[in-house]
Biopython code that builds the backbone (N, CA, C, O; Angstrom):
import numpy as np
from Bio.PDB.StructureBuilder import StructureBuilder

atoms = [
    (1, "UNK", "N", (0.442, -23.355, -27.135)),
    (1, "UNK", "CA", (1.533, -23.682, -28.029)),
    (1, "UNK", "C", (2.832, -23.265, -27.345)),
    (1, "UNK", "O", (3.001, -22.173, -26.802)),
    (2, "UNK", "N", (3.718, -24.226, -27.426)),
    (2, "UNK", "CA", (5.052, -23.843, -26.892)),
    (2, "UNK", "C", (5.820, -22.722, -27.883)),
    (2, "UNK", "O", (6.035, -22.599, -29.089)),
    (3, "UNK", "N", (6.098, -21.994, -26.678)),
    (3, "UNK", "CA", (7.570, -21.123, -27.351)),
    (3, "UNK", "C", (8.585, -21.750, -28.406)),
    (3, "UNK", "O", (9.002, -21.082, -29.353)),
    (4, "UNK", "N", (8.891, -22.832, -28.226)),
    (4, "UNK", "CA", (9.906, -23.533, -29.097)),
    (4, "UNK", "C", (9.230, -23.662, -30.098)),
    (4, "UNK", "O", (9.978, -23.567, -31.071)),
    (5, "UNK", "N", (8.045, -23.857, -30.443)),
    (5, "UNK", "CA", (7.255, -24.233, -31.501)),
    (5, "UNK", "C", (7.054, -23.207, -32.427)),
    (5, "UNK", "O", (7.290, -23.340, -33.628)),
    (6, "UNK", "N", (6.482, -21.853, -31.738)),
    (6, "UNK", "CA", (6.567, -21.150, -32.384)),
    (6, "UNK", "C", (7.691, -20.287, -33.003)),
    (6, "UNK", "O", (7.661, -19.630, -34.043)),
    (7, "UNK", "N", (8.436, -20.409, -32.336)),
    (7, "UNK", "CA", (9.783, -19.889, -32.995)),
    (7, "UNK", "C", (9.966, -20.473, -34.341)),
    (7, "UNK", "O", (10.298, -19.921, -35.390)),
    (8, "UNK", "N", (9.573, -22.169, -33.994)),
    (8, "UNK", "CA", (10.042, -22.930, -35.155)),
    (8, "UNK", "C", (9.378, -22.936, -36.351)),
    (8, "UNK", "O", (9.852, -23.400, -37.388)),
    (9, "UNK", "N", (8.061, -22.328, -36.217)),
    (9, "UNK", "CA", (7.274, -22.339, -37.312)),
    (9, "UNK", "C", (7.823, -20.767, -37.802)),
    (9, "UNK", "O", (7.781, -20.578, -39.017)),
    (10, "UNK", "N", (8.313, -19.677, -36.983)),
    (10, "UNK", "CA", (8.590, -18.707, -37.732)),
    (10, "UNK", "C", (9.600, -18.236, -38.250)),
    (10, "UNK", "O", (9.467, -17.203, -38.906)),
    (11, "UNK", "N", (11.276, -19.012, -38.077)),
    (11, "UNK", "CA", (12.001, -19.913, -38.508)),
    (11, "UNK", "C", (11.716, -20.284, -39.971)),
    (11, "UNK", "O", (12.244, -19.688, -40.910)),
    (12, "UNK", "N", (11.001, -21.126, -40.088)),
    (12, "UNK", "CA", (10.674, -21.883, -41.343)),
    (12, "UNK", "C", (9.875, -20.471, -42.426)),
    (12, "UNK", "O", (10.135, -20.066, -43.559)),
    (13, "UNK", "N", (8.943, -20.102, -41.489)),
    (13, "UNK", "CA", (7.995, -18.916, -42.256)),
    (13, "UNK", "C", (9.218, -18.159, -42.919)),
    (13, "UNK", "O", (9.397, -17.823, -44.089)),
    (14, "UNK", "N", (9.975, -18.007, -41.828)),
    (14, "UNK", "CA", (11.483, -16.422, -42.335)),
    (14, "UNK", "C", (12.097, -17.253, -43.740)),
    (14, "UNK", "O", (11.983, -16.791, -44.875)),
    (15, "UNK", "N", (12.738, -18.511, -43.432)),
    (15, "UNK", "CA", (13.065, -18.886, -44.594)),
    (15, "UNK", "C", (12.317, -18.702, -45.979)),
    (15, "UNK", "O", (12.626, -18.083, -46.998)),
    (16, "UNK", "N", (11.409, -19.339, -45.695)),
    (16, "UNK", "CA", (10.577, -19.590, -47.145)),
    (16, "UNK", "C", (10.209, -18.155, -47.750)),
    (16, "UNK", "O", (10.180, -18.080, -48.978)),
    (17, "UNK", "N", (9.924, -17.003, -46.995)),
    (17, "UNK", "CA", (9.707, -15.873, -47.597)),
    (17, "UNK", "C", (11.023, -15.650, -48.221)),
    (17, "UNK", "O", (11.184, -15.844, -49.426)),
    (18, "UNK", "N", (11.969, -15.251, -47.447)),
    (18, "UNK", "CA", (13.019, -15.158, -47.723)),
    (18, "UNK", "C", (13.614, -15.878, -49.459)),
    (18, "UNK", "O", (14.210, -15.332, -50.387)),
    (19, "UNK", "N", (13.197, -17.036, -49.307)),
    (19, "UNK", "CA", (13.791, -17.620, -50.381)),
    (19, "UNK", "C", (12.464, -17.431, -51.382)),
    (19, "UNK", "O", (12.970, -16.831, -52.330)),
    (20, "UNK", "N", (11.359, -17.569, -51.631)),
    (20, "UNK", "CA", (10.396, -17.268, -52.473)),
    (20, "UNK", "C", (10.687, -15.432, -53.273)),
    (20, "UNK", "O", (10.351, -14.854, -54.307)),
    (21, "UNK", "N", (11.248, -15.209, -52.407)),
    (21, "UNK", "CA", (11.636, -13.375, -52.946)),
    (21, "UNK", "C", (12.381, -13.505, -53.739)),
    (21, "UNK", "O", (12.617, -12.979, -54.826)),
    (22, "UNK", "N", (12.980, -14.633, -52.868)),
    (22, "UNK", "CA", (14.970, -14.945, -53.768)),
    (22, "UNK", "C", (14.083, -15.191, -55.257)),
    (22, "UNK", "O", (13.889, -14.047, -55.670)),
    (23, "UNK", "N", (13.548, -16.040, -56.106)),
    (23, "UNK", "CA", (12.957, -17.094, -56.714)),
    (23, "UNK", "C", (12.219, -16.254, -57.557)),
    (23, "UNK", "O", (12.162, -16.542, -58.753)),
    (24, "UNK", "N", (11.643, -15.256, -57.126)),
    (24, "UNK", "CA", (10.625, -14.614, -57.787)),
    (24, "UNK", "C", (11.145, -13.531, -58.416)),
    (24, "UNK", "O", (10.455, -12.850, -59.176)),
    (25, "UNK", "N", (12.687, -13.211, -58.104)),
    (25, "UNK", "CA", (13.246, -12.068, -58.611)),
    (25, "UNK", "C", (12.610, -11.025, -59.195)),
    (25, "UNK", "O", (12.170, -10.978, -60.344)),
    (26, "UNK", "N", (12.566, -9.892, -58.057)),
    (26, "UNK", "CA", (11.717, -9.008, -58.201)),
    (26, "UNK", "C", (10.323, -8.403, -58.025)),
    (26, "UNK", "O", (9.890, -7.302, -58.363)),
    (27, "UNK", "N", (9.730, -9.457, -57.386)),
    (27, "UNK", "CA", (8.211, -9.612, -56.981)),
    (27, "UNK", "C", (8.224, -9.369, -55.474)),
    (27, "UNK", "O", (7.203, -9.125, -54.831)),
    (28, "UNK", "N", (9.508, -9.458, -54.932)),
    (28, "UNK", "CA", (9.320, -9.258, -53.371)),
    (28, "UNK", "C", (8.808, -7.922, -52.957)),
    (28, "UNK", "O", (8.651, -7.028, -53.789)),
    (29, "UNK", "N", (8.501, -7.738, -51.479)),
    (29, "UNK", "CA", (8.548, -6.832, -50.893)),
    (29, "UNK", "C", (9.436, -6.436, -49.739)),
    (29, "UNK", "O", (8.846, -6.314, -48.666)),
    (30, "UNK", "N", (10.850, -6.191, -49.743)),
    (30, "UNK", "CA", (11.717, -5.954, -49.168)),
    (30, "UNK", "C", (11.629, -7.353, -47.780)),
    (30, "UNK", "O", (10.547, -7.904, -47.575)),
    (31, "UNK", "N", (12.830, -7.731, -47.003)),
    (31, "UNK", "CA", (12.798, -8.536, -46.046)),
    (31, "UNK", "C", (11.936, -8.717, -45.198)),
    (31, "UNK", "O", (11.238, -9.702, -45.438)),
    (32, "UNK", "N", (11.659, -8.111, -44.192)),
    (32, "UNK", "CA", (10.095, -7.959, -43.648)),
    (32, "UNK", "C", (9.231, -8.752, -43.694)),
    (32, "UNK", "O", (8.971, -9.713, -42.970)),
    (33, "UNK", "N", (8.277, -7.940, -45.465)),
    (33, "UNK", "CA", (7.400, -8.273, -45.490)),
    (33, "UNK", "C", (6.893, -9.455, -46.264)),
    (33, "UNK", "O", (5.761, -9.938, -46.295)),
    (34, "UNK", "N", (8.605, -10.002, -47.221)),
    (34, "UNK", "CA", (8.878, -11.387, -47.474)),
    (34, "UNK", "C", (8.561, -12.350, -46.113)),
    (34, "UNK", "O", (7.752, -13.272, -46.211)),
    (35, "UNK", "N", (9.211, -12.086, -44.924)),
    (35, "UNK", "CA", (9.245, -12.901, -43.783)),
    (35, "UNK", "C", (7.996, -12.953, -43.497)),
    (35, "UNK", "O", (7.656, -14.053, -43.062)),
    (36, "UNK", "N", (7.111, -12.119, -43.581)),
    (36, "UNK", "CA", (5.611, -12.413, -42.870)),
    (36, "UNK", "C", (4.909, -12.572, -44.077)),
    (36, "UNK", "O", (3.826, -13.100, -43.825)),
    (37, "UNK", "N", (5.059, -12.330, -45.385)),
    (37, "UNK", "CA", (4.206, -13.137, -46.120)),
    (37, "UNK", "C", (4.646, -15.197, -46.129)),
    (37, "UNK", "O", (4.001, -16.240, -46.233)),
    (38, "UNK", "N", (6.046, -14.807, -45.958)),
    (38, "UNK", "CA", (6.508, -16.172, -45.976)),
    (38, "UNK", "C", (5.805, -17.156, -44.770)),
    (38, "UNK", "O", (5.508, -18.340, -44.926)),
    (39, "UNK", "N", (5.618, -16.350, -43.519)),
    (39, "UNK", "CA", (4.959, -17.198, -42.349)),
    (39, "UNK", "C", (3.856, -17.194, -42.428)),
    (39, "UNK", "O", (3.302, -18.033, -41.717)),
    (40, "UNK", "N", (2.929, -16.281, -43.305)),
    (40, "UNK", "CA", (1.471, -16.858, -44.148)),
    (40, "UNK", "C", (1.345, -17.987, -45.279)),
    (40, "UNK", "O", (0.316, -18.621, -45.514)),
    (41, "UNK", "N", (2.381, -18.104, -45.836)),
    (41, "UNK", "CA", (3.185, -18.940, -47.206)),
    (41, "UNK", "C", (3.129, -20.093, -46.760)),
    (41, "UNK", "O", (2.663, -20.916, -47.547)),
    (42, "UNK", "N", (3.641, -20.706, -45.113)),
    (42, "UNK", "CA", (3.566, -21.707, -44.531)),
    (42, "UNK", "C", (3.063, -22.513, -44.368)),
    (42, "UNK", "O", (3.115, -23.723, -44.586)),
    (43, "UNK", "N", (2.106, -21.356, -43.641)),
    (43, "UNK", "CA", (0.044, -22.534, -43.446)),
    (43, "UNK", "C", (-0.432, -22.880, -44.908)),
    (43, "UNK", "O", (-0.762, -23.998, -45.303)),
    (44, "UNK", "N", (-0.408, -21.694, -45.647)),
    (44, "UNK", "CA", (-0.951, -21.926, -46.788)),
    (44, "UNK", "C", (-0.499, -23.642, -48.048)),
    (44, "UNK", "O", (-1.265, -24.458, -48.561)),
    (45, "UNK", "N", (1.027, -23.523, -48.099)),
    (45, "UNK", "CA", (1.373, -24.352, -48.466)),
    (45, "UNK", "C", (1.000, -25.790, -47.417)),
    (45, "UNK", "O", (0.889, -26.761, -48.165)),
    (46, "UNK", "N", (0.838, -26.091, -46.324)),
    (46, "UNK", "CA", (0.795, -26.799, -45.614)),
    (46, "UNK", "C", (-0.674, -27.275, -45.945)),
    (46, "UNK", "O", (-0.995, -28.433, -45.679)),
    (47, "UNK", "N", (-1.476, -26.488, -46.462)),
    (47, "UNK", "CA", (-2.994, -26.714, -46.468)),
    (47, "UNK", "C", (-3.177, -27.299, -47.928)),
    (47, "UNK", "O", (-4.036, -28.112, -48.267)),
    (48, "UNK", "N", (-1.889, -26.542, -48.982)),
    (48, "UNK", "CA", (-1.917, -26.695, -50.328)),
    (48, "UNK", "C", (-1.792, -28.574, -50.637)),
    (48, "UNK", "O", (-2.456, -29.239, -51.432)),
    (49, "UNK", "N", (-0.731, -29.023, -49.713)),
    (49, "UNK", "CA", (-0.235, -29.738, -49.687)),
    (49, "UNK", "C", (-1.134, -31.201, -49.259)),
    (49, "UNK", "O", (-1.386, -32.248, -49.854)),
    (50, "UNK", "N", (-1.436, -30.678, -47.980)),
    (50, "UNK", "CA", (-2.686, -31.785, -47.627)),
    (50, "UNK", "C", (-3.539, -31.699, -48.513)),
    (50, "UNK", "O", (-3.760, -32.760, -49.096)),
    (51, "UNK", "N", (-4.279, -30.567, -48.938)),
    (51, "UNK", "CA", (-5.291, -31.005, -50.046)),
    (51, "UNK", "C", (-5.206, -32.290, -51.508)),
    (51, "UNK", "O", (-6.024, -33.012, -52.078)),
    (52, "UNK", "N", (-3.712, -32.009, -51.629)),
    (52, "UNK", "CA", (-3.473, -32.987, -52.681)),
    (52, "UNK", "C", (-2.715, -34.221, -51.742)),
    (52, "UNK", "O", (-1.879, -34.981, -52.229)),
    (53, "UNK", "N", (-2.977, -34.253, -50.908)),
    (53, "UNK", "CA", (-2.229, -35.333, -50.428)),
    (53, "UNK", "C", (-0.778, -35.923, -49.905)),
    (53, "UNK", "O", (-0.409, -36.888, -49.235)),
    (54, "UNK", "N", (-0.228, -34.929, -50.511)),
    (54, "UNK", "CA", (1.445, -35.110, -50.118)),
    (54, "UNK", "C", (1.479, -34.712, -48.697)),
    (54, "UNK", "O", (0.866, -33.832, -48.093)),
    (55, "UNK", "N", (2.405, -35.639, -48.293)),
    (55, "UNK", "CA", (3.249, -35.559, -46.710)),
    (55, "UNK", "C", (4.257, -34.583, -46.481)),
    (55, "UNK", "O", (5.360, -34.439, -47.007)),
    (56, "UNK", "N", (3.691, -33.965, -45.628)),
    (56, "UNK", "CA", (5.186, -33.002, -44.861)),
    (56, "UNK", "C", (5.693, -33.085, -43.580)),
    (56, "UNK", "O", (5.960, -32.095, -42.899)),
    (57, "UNK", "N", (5.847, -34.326, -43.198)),
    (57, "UNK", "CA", (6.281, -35.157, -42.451)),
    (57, "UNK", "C", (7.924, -34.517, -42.403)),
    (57, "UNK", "O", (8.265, -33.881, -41.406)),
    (58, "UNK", "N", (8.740, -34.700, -43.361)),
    (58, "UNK", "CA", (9.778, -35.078, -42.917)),
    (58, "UNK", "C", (10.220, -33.514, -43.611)),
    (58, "UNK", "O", (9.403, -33.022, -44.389)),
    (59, "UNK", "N", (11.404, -32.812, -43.347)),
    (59, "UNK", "CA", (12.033, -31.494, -43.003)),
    (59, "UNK", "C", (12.535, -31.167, -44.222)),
    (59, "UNK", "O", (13.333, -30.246, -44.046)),
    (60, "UNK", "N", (12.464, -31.474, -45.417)),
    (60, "UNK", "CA", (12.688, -31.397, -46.604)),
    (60, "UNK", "C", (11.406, -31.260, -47.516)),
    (60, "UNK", "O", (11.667, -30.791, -48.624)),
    (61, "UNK", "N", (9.928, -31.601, -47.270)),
    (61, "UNK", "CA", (8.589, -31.523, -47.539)),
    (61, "UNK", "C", (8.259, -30.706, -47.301)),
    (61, "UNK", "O", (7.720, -30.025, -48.173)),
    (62, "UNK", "N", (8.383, -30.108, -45.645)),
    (62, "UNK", "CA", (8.143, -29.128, -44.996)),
    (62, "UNK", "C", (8.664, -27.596, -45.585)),
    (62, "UNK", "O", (8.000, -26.562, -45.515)),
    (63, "UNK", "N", (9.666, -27.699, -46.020)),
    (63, "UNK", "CA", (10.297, -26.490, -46.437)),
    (63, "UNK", "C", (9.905, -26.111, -47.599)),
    (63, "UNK", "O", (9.635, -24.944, -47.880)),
    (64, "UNK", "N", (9.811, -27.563, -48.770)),
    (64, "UNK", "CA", (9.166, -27.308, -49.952)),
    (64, "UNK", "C", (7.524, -26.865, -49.932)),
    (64, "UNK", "O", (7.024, -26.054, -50.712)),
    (65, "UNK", "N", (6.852, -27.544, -48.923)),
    (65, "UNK", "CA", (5.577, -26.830, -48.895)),
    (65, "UNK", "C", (5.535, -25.013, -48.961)),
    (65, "UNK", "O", (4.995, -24.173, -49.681)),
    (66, "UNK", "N", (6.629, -25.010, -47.507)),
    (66, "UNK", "CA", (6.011, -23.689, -47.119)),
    (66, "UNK", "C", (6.492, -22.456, -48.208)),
    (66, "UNK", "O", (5.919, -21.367, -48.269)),
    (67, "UNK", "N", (7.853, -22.915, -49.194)),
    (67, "UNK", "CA", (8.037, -22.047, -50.310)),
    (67, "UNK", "C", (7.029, -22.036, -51.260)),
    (67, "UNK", "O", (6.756, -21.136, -52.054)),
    (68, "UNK", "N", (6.679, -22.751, -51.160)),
    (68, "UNK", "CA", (5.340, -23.252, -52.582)),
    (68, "UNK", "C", (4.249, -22.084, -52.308)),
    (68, "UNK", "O", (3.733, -21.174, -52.957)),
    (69, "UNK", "N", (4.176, -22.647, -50.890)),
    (69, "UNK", "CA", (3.131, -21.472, -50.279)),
    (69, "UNK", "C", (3.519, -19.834, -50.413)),
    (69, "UNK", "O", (2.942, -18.897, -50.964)),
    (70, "UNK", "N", (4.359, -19.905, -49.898)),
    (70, "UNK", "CA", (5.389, -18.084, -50.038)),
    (70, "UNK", "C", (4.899, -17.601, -51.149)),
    (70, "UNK", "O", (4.213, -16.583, -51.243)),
    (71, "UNK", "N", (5.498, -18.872, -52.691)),
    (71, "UNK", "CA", (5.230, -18.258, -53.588)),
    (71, "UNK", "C", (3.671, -17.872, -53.794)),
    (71, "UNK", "O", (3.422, -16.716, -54.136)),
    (72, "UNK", "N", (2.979, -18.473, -53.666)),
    (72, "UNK", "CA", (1.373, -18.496, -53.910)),
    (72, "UNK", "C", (1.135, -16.808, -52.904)),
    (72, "UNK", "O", (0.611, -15.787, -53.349)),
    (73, "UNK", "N", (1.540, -16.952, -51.925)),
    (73, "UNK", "CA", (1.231, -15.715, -50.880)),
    (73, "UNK", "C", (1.553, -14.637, -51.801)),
    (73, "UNK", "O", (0.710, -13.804, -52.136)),
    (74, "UNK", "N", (2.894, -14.633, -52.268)),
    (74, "UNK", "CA", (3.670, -13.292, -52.869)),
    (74, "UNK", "C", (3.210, -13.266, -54.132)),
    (74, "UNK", "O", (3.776, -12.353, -54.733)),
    (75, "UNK", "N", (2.369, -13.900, -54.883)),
    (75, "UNK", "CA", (2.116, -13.931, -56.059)),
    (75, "UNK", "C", (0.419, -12.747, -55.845)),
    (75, "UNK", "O", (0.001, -11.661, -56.248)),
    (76, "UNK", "N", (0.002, -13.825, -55.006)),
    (76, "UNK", "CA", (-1.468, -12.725, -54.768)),
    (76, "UNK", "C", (-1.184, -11.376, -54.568)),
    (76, "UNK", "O", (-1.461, -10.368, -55.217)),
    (77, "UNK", "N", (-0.442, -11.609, -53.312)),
    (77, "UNK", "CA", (-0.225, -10.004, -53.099)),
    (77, "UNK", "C", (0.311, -8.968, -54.067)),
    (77, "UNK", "O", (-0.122, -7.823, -54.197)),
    (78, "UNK", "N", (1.259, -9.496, -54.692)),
    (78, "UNK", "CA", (1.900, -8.943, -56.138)),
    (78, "UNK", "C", (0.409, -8.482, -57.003)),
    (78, "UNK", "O", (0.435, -7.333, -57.444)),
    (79, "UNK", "N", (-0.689, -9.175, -57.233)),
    (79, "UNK", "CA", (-1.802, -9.197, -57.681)),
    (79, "UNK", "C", (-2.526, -8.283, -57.359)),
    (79, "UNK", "O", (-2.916, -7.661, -58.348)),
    (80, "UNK", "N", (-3.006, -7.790, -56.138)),
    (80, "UNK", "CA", (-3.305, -7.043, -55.466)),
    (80, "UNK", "C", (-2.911, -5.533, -55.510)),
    (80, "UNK", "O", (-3.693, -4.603, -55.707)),
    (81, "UNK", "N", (-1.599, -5.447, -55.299)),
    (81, "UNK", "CA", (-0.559, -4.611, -55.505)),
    (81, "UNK", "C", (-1.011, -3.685, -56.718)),
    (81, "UNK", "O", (-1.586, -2.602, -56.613)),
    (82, "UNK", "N", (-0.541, -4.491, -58.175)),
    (82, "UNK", "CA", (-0.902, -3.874, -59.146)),
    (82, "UNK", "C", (-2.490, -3.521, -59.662)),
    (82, "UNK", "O", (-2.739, -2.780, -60.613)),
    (83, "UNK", "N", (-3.171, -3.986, -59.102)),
    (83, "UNK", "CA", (-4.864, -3.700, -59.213)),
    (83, "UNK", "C", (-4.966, -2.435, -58.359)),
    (83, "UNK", "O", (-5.379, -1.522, -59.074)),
    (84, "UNK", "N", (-4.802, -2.129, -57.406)),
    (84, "UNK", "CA", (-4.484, -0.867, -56.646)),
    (84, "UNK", "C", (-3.729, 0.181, -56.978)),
    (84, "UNK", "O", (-3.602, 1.122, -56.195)),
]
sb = StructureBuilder()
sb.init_structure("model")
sb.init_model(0)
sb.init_chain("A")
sb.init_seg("    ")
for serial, (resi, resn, name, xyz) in enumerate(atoms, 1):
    if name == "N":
        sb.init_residue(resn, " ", resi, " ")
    sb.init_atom(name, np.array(xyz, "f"), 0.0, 1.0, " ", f" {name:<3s}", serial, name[0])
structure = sb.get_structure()
């Protein structure tokens, strides 16, 4: 995998955590660990997404996936969290 690539997927990962924290007001876990749940949030939404069929083709899909995902990531973990 190219360097550029991965940057770009973690890029997108930083965002979507980032903004899923924003969204969830209060469910985050400080910047960080928003950013790396968010670059788990990514695949996840990306997988969420193909399963039902929608395209993330184009850079506006893509972003909505991978928040979708964030949220789903930060929601479990939030889950987790309080069971512990």
């Amino acid at each position: 995998m190219a360097l550029s690539t991965i940057v770009y997927i973690l890029g997108i990962g930083a965002f979507s955590g980032w903004a899923a924290g924003t969204l969830m007001k209060g469910r985050g876990y400080g910047l960080l660990v928003n950013i790396v749940l968010g670059v788990i949030g990514a695949i996840v939404g990306g997988f969420v997404f193909d399963f039902f069929g929608l395209a993330t083709n184009s850079l506006g899909s893509l972003l909505l996936s991978s928040v979708i995902g964030s949220i789903i990531v930060i929601s479990i973990a939030g889950f987790f969290k309080r069971r512990l």
